[in-house]
C-alpha positions as CSV (number, residue, x, y, z in Angstrom):
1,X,72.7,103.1,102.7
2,X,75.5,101.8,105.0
3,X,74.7,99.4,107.5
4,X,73.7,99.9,111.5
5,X,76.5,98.3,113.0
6,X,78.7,101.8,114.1
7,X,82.2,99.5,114.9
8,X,84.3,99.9,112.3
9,X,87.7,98.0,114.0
10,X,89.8,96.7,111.1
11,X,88.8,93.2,112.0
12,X,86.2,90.7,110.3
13,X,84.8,89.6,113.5
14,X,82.6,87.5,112.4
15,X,82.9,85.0,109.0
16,X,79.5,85.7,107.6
17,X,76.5,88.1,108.7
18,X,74.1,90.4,107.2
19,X,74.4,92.8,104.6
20,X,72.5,95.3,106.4
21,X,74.7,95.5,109.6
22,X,77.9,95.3,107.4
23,X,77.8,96.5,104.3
24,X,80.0,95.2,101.7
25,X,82.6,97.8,101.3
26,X,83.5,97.6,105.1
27,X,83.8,93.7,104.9
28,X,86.2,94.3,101.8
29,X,88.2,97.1,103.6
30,X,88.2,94.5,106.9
31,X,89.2,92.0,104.2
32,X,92.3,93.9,103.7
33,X,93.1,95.3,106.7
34,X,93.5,91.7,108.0
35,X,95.6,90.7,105.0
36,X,93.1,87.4,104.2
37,X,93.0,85.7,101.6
38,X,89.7,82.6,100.9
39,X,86.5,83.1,99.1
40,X,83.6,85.8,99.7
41,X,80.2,84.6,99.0
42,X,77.3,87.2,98.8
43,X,74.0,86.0,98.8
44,X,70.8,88.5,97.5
45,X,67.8,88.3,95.8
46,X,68.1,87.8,92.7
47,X,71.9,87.4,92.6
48,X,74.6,85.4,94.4
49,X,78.4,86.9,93.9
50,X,81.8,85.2,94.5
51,X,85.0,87.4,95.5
52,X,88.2,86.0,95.9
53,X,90.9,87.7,97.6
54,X,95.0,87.1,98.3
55,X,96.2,88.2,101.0
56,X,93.1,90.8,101.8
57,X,93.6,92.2,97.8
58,X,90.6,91.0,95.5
59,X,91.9,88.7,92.7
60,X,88.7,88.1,91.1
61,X,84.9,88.0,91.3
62,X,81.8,85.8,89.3
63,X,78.6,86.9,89.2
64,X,75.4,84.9,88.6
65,X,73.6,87.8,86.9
66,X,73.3,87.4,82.8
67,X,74.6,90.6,82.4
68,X,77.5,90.2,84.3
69,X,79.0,87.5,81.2
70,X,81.7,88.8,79.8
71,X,80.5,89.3,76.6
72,X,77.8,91.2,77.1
73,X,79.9,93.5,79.2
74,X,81.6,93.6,75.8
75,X,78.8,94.9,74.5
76,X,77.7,97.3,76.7
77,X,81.3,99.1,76.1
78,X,80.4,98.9,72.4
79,X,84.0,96.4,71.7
80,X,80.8,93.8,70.6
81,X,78.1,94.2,68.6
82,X,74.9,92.5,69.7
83,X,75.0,90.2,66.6
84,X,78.1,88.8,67.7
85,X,76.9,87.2,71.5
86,X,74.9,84.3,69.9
87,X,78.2,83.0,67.7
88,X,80.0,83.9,70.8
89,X,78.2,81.4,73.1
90,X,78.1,78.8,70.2
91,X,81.6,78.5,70.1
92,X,81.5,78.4,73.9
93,X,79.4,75.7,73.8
94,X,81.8,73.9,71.6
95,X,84.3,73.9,74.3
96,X,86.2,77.1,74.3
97,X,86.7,79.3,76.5
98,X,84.9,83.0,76.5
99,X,88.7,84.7,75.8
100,X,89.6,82.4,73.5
101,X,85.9,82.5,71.5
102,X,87.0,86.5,71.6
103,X,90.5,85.6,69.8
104,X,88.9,83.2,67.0
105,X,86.5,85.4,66.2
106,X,89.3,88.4,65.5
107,X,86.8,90.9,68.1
108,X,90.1,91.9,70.1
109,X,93.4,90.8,71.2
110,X,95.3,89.0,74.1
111,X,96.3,92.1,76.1
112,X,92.8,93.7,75.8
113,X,90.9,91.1,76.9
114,X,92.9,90.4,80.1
115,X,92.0,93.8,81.3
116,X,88.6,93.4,80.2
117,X,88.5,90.6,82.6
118,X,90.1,92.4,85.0
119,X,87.9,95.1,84.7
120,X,84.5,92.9,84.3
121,X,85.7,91.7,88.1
122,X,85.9,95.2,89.6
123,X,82.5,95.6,88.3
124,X,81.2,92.7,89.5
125,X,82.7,93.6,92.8
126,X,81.8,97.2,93.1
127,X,77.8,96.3,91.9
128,X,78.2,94.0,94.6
129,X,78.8,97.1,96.7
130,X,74.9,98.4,96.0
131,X,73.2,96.3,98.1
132,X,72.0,96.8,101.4
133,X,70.0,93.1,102.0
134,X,71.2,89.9,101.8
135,X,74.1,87.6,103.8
136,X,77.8,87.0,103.6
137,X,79.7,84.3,104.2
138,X,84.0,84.6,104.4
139,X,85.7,81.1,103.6
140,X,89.7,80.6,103.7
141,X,90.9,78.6,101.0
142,X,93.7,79.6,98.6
143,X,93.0,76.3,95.9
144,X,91.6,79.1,93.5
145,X,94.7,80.2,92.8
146,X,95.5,77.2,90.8
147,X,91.9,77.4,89.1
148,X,91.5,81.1,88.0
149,X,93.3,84.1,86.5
150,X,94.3,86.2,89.2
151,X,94.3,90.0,88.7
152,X,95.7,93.0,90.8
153,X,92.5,94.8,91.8
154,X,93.0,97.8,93.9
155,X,90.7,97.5,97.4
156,X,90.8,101.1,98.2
157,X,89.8,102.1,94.4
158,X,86.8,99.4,94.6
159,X,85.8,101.3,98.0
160,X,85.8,104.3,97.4
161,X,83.4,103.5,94.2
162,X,81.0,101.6,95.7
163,X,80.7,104.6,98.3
164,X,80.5,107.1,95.8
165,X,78.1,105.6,93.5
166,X,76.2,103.4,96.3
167,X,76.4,105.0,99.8
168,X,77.1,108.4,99.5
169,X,73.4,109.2,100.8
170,X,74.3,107.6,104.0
171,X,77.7,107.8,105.0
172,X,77.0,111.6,106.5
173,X,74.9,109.6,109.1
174,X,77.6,107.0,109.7
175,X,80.5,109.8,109.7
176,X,78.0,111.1,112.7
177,X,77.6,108.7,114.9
178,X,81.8,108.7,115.0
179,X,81.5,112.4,116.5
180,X,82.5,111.3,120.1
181,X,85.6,109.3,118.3
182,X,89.2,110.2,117.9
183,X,91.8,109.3,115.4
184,X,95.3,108.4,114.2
185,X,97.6,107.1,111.0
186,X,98.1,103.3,112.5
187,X,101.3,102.8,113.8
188,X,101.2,99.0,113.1
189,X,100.6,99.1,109.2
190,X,103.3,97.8,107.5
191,X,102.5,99.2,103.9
192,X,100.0,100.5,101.9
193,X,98.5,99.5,98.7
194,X,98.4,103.2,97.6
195,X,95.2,105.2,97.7
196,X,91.7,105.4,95.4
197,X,93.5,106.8,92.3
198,X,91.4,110.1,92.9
199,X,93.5,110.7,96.3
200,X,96.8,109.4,94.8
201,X,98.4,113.4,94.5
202,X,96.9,113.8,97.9
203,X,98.6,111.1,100.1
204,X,100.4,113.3,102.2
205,X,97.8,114.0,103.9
206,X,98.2,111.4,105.9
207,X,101.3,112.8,107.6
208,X,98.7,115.1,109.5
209,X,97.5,112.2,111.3
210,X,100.0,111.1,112.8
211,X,98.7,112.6,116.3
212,X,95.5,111.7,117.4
213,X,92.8,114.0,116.6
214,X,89.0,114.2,117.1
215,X,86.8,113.3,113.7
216,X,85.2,116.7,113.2
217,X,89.0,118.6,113.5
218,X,89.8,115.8,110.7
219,X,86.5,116.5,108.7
220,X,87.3,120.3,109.0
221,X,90.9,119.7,107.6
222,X,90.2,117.6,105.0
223,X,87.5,119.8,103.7
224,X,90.1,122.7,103.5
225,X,92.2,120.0,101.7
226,X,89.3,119.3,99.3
227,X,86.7,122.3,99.0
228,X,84.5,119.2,98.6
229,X,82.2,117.8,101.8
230,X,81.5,114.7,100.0
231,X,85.3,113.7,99.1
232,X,86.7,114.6,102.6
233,X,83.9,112.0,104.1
234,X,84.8,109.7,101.6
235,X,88.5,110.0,102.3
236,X,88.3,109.6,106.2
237,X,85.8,106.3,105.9
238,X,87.9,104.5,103.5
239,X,91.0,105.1,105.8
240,X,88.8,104.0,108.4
241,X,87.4,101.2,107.3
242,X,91.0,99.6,105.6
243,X,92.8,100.2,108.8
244,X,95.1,103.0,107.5
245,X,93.4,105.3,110.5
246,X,92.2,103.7,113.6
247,X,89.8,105.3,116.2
248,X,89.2,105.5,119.7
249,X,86.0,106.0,121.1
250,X,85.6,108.7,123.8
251,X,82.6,108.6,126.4
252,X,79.5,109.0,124.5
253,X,77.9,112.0,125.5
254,X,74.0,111.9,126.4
255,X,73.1,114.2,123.5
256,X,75.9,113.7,120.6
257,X,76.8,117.5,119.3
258,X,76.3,117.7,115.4
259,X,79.9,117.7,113.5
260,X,80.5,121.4,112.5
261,X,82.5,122.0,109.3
262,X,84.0,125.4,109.2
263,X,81.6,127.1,111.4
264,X,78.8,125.5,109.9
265,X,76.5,122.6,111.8
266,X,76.4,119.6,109.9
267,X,73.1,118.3,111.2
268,X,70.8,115.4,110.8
269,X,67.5,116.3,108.7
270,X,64.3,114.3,107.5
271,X,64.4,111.8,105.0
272,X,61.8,113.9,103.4
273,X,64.5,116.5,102.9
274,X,66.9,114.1,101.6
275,X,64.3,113.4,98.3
276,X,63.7,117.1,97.9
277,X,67.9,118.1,97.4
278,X,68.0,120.7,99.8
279,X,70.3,123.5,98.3
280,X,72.9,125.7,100.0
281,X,71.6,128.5,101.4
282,X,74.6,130.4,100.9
283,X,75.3,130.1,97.0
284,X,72.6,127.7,96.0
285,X,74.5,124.9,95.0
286,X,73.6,121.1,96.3
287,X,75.9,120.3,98.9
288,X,74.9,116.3,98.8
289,X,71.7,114.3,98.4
290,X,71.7,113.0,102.3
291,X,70.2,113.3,105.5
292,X,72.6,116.7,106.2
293,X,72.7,120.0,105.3
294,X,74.6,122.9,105.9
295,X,73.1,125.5,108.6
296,X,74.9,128.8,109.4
297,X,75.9,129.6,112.5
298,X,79.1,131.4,113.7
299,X,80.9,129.9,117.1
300,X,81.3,132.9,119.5
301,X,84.8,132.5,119.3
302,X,85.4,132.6,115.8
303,X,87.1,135.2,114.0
304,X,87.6,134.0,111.0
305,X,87.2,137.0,107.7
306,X,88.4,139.2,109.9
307,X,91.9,141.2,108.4
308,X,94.6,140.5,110.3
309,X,94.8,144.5,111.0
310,X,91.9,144.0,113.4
311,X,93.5,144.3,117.0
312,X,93.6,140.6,118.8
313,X,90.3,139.8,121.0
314,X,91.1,139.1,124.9
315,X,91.8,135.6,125.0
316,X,92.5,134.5,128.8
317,X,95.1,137.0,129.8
318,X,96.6,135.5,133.0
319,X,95.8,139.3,134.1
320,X,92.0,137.9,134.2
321,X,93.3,136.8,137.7
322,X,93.5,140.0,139.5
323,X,89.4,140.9,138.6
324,X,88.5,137.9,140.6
325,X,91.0,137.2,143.6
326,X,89.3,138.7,146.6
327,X,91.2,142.0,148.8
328,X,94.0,139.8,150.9
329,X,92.8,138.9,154.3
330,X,94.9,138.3,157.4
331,X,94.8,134.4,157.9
332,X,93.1,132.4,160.1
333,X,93.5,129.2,161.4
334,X,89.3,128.7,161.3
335,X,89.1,130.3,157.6
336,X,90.5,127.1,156.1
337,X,87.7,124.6,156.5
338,X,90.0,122.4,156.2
339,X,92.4,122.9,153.3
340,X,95.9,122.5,154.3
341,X,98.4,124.6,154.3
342,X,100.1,122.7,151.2
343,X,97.0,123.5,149.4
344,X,97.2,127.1,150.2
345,X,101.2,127.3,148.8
346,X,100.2,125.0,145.9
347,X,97.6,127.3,145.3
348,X,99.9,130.4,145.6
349,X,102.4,128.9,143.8
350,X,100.1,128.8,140.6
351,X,98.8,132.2,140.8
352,X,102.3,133.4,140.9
353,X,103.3,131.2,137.5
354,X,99.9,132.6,135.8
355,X,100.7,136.3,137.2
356,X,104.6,136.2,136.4
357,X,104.2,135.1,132.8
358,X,101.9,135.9,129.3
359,X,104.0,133.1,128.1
360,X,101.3,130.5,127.8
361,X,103.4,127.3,127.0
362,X,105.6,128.4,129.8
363,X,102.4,128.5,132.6
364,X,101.6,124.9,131.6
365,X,105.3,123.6,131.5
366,X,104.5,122.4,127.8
367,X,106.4,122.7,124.4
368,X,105.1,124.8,121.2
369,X,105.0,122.0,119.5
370,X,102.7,119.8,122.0
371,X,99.8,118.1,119.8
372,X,96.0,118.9,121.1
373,X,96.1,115.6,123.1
374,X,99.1,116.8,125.0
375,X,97.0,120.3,125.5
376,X,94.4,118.4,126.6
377,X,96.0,116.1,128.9
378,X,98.1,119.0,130.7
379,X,94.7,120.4,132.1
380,X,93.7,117.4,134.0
381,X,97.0,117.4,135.3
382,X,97.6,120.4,136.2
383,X,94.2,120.1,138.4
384,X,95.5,117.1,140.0
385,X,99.2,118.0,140.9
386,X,97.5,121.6,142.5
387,X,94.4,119.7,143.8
388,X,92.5,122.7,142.6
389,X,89.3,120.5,142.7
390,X,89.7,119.3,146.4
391,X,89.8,123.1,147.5
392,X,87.1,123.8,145.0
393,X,84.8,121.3,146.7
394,X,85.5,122.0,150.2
395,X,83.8,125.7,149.7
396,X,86.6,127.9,151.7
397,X,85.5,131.6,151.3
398,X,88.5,132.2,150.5
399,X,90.7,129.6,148.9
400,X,87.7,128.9,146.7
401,X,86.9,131.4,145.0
402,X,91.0,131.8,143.9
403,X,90.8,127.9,143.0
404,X,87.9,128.5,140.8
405,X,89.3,131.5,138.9
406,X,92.4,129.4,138.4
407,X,90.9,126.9,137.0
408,X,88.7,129.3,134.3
409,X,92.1,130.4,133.7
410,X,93.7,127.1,132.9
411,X,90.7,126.0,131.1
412,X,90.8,129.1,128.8
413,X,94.8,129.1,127.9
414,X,94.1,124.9,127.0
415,X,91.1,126.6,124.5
416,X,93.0,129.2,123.3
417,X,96.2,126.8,122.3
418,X,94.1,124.0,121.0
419,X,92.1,126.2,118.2
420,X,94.2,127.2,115.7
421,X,91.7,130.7,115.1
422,X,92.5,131.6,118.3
423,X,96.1,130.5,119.1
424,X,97.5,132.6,116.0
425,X,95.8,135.5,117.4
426,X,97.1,135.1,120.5
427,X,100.7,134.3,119.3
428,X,100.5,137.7,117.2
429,X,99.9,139.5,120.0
430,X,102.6,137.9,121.9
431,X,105.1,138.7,119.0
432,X,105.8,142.3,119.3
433,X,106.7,142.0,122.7
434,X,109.3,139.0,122.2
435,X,110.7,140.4,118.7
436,X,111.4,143.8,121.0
437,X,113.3,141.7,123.6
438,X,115.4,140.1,121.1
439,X,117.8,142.1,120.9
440,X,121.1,140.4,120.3
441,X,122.1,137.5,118.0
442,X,121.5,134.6,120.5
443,X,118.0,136.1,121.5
444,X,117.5,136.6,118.2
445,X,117.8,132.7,117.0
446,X,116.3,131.3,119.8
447,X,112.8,133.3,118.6
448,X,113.3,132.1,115.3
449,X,113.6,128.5,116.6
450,X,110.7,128.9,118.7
451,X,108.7,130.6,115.3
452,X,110.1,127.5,113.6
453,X,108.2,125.1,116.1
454,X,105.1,127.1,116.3
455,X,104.8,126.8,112.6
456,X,105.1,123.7,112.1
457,X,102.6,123.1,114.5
458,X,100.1,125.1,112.4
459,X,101.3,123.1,109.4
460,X,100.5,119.5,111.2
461,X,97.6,120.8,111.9
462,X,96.6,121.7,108.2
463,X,96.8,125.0,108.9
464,X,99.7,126.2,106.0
465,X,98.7,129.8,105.9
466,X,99.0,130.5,109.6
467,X,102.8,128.2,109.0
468,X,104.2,130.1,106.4
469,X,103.9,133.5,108.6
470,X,105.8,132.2,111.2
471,X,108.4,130.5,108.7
472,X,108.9,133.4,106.8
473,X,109.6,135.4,110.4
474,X,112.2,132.6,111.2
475,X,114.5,133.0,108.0
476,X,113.8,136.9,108.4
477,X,115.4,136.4,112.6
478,X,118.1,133.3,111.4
479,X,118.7,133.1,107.5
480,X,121.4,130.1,108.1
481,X,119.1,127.3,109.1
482,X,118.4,125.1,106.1
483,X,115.2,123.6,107.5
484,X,113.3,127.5,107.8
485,X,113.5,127.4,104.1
486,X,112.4,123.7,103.6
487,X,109.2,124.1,105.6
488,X,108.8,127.8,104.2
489,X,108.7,126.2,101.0
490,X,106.4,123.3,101.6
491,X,104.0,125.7,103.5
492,X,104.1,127.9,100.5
493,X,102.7,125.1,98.3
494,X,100.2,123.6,100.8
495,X,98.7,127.0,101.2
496,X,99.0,128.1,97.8
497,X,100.1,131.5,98.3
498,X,102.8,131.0,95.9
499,X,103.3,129.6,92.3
500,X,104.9,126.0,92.3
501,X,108.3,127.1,91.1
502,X,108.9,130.0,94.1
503,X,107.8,126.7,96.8
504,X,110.6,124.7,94.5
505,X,113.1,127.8,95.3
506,X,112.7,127.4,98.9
507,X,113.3,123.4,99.4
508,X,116.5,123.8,96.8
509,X,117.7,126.6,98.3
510,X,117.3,124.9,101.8
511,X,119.0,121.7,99.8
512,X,121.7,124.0,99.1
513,X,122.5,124.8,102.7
514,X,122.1,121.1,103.7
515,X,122.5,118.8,100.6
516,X,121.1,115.6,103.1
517,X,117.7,117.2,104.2
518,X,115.6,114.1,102.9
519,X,112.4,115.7,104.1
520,X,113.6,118.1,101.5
521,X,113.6,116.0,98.9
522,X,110.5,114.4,100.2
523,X,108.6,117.8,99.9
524,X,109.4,118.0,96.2
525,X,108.6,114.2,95.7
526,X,105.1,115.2,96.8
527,X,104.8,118.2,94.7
528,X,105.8,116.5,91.7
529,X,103.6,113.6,92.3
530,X,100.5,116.1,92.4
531,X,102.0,118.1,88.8
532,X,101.6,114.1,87.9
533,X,105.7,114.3,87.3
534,X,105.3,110.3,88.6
535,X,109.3,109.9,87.2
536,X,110.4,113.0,89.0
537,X,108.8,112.1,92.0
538,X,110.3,108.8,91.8
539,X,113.9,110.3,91.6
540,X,113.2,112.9,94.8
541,X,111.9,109.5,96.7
542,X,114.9,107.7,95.5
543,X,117.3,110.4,96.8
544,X,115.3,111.1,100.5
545,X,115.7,107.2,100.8
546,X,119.3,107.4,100.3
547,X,119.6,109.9,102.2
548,X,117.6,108.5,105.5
549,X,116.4,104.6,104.6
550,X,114.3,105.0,107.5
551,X,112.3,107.9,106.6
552,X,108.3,106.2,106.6
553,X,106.7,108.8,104.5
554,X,109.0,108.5,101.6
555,X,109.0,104.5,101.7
556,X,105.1,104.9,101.8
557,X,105.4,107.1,98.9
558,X,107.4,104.7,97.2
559,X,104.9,101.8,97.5
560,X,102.4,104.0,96.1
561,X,104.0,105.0,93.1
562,X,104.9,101.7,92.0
563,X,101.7,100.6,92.4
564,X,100.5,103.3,90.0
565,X,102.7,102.2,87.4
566,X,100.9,98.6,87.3
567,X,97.4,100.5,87.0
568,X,98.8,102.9,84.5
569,X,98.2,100.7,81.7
570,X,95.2,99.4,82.6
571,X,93.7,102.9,82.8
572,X,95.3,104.0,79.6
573,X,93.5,101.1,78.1
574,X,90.2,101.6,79.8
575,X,90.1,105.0,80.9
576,X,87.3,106.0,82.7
577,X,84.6,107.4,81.5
């Protein structure tokens, strides 16, 4: 199981602790995060373990345990037979070393046993990773370097191992406590050492965190992303805990709400239940061998399997206003109660906005493409700036009651926009009117630029499917614009709506109209890299650079594929099993 401590800050605050409050693979992804480099010693039972890392990437690892000698790692991958260990050690003992008693004795060549090394020390590292009890201590020193082979182990590979084959029980519990937190791609990390090599056709994901969202929105996307619970957990700790995504805790909450995942709770059970392999009680298939299970529940507001032919639910029509303002009244100077008369016009001022408008970006002043912070923000605001909770308090029979039914008002447009369910209903119903009104060729672009911007708002908010419909209504209003194709097409693939060559049509043809769109280049870089076209994806990358040297995403990209390339041949050599 993970460990107690719930921080997980990209910094080793401490140079040695306990096992149980920090488990191994966050001390490793802290490790790297910091860029450190010194000597790791874990201390347990029956084993003590030495990790050595250059600048926060392992480099090696020893183990005390027998069967952690190289040669009997040999023969549990069947290059040795048992037979051959005692000569082995013999010649050992005559002063050679273990590679070079490999070598005399013909058992396997120079290349091979580097990586077997190499491979013995991710091992090492990732057993390591199983346990639970014992102590730590961190050491800076870099005289090993002189002393050892050094190989290029991958942290973010060696994480994600020891989660999945040591604390996957756990980590729903840890992912849990984080409800109350939100989080972002780190704007401070200057590069990455690519991803776990089971997330390497994946990485652009991390574009959609580049605004700050709340963890169970990210758990929710990611398990579109994955159709796997287990894998999107895995995914968000490991960026987490290697400070690719930092967090920001919001006021805990007296009673913590369990994470839902697609209208589903995801809710603490009994350890009892965890031992029993409680089974899906939708299609009877074990979800994950942990302290949560799936229960289902709809949210009220959710309409999801509904066809879109269904007509729109009411979703805070500003109209709403008119059931609950009381009959005008002739004013009087005693019916305030003390509200000014500012408060009365700012009141009256807002009413009118809310009445004279269905337009709800245009009520709260905001853009299409605001992100859920901004949305969240704007409704404090607008609170303050119309002091809607000073007239609230003070009671007025009449100003109050118009305050309070403002401020339902503004409460429900902020829901309505910040759910993506609910905001593409209410932008379909919205649509009809404004495709009527435009009516000439200048109305006409302007509603496919604003289409434009609400898809792509759907798109950085992993929702492709709800993007592509507006995309494919902005080349239908404005065929000339170069990027309604690009995004059509990358939309297209991230929903998978389409085969991969008709999402390819859309970012050439939109290359064809604008021959230095890097982002179109970009898209195809990513689409090639998951068809595993590694030189393609290269060449897309090359040209994007060229194009706009500044553009982060295809620099990340970059990084990460030549990083592949050194593991390539290791895996080709080893391939897992």
């Amino acid at each position: 199981m993970l460990g107690d401590d719930n921080k997980l800050t990209p910094s080793l605050e401490k140079n040695q602790g306990e096992l149980q409050r920090n488990p191994l693979v966050e001390i490793i992804g802290r490790i790297y995060a910091d860029k450190r480099s010194g000597e790791l010693q874990v201390k347990v039972k029956k084993a003590e373990y030495k990790i050595f890392f250059l600048n926060g990437v392992p480099v090696n690892a020893q183990s005390s345990l027998k069967s952690d000698h190289l040669f009997e790692f040999m023969v549990h991958l069947g290059l040795v037979e048992r037979e051959d260990v005692p000569r082995l050690h013999n010649l050992v003992k005559e002063g050679l070393d273990p590679d070079k008693a490999i070598l005399q004795m013909g058992l396997s060549d120079t290349t091979k046993i580097y990586y077997l090394q190499q491979l013995l020390a991710r091992e090492i590292i990732i057993r390591a990773c199983s346990h639970t009890e014992g102590k730590y201590q961190f050491k800076e020193r870099e005289d090993f370097l002189e002393t050892m082979p050094l190989y290029d182990l991958s942290p973010m590979d060696i994480i994600y191992d020891g989660l999945n084959r040591h604390h996957l029980i756990s980590l729903p519990e840890k992912i849990q406590k984080m409800a109350n937190a939100r989080i972002r791609l780190n704007p401070e990390l200057p590069e990455l050492q690519g991803l776990p090599e089971i997330f390497y056709e994946r990485s652009y994901l991390l574009d959609d965190f580049k605004d700050e969202m709340p963890v169970e929105r990210a758990i929710n996307f990611l398990f579109n992303e994955f159709r796997d619970i287990n894998q999107a957990l895995i995914f968000l700790y490991v960026m987490l805990i290697t400070g690719v995504l930092i967090m920001r805790e919001e006021k805990q909450e007296s009673v913590k709400k369990p994470i839902q995942v697609q209208n589903k709770l995801y809710i603490p059970k009994s350890r009892t239940a965890e031992k029993s392999g409680e089974q899906s009680a939708e299609n009877g298939k074990k979800i994950i061998a942990s302290d949560y299970i799936f229960v289902s529940e709809r949210r009220k507001k959710s309409i999801q399997g509904k066809p879109d032919t269904e007509e729109p639910k009411e979703l805070a029509h500003p109209e709403d206003l008119n059931k609950t303002k009381p009959e005008p009244v002739a004013k009087k100077e005693s019916a305030w109660s003390g509200h000014s008369l500012d408060q009365e016009r700012k009141l009256e001022l807002l009413e009118t906005k809310i009445r004279s408008s269905n337009d709800y970006f245009q009520i709260l002043g905001i853009k299409p493409d605001a992100t859920i912070g901004e949305l969240e923000q704007v409704y404090n605001q607008i609170l303050e700036q119309f002091e809607i909770e000073e007239i609230i308090k003070a009671q007025d029979t009449e100003l109050a009651p118009r305050a309070s039914a403002v401020k339902e008002t503004i409460k429900k447009i902020i829901n309505t926009l910040t759910d993506p369910q609910d905001r593409n209903q209410y932008e379909k119903s919205i649509y009809k009117e404004e495709l009527k009104r435009a009516w000439n060729l200048e109305l006409r672009k302007a509603l496919a630029r604003k289409q434009f911007e609400r898809g792509k708002w759907y798109l950085e908010h992993n929702k492709p499917d709800f993007a592509l419909e507006r995309f494919e209504q902005a080349i239908e209003l404005d065929p000339e614009v170069p990027d309604y194709y690009i995004y059509n097409g990358w939309a297209l693939y991230r929903a998978g709506k389409g085969t991969v060559a008709e999402a390819e049509g859309y970012l050439k043809h939109g290359l064809k109209q604008n021959p230095r769109a890097d982002r179109a280049y970009y898209f195809l870089a990513m689409i090639a890299k998951r068809d595993r076209a590694d030189a393609l994806a290269e060449e897309y990358l090359q040209k994007a650079l060229s194009i706009n040297p500044n553009n982060a995403q295809a620099r990340r990209e970059m990084e990460s594929l030549e990083r592949h390339k050194k593991e390539s041949l290791f895996q080709k050599l080893f391939p897992k099993k």
